[in-house]
C-alpha positions in Angstrom: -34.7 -44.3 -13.1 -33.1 -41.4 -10.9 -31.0 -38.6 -12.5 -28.1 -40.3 -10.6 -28.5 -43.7 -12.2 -29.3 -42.2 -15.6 -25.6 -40.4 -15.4 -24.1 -43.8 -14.1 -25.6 -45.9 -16.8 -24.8 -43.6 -19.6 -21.3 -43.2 -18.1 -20.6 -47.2 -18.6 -22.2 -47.2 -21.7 -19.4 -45.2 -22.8 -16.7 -47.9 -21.8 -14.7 -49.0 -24.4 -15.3 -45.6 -26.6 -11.5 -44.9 -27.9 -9.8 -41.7 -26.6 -10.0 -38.3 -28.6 -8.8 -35.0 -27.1 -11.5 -32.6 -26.9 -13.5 -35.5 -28.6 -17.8 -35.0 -28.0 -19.0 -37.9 -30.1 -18.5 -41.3 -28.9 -18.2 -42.7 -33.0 -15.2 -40.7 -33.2 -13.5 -40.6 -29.4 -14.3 -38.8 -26.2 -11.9 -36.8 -23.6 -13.0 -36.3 -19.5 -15.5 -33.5 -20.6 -17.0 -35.3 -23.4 -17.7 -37.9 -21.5 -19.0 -36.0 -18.5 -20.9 -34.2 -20.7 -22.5 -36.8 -22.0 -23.5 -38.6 -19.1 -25.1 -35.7 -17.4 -27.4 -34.7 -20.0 -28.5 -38.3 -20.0 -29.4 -37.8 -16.8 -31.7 -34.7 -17.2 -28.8 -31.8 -17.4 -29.3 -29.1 -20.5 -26.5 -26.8 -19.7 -23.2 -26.6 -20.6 -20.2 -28.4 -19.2 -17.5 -26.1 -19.6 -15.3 -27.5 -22.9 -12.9 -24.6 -23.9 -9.7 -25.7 -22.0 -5.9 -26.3 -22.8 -4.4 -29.7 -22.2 -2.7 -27.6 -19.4 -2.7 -24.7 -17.6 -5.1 -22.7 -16.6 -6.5 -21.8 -12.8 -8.2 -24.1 -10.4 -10.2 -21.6 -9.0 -11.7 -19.9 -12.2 -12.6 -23.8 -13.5 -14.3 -24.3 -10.1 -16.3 -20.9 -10.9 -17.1 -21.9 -14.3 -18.5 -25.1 -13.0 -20.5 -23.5 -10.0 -22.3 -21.4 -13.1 -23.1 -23.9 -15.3 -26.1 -25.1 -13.4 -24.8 -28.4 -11.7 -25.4 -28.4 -8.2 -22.1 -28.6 -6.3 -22.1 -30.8 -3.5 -20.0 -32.1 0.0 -21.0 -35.4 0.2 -20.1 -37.2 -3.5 -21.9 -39.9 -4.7 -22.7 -42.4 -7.8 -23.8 -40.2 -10.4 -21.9 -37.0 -9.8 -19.4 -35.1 -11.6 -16.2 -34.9 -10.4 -13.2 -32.3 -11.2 -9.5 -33.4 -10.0 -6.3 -32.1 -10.0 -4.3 -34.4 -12.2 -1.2 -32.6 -12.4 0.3 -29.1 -11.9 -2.2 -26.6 -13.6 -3.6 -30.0 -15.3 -7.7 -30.8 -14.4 -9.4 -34.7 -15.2 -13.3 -35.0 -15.0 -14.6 -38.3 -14.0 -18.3 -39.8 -13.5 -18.3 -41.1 -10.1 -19.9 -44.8 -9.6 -20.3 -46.8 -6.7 -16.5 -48.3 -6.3 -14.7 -46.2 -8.1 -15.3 -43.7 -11.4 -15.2 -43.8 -15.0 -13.0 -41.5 -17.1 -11.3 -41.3 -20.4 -7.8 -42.0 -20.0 -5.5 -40.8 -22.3 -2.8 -42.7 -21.8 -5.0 -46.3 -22.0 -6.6 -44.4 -25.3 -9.8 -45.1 -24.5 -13.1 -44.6 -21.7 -12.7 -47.1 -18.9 -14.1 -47.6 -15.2 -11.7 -47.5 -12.5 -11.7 -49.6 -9.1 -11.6 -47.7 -6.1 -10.3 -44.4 -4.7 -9.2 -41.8 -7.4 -5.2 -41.1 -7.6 -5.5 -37.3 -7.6 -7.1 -35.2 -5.3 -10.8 -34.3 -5.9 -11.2 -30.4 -6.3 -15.2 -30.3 -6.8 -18.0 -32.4 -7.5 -21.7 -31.2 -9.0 -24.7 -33.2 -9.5 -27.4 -33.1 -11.8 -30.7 -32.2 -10.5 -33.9 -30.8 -11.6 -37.6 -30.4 -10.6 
């Protein structure tokens, strides 16, 4: 299995897992990151994903950064499998996993991790992929 498919599989694994804010452990509820998180060490990755954040605020660029450090691999051309950041809001950021057709997330609003059909509402500010040797 590809790093990129491990990432996608572990991502829809996690469908249905009930919504937490700064959740990491699917028994209790994920958020975006936990759920990023999650995926891309199942596909090989053994940094960190960057978790201390507010609900709001904060800077685009400086998240960007933060990402660009932790030893994803940003990329220009996204793909199934790869980590996406957004802009959800003013000063407000949403990770998704990217799949083919559309994404999974954790919405907060549906309470719970879910894939999404087709383009994402909110623009995409970065995407990283997990690679390796």
């Amino acid at each position: 299995m590809t790093r990129a498919a491990a990432v996608v599989a572990a991502a829809e694994a996690l469908i249905g897992v009930g919504f937490r804010l700064q959740g990491r452990v699917p028994v209790h509820g994920l958020d975006c990151v936990g759920v990023a998180a999650l995926a891309a060490r199942a596909g090989g990755f053994d940094g960190d994903i960057p978790e201390d954040y507010a609900l709001r605020g904060g800077d685009a660029a400086t998240l960007i950064a933060r990402f660009d450090a932790s030893g994803l691999a940003r990329v220009g051309d996204p793909a199934p499998g790869d980590i996406a950041l957004f802009a959800a809001g003013p000063a407000q950021f949403h990770l998704a996993v990217l799949v083919a057709g559309g994404l999974i997330h954790a919405d907060a609003v549906l309470r719970r991790v879910v894939a999404r059909p087709g383009a994402a509402p909110w623009p995409m500010l970065g995407c990283w992929r997990v690679t390796g040797d």
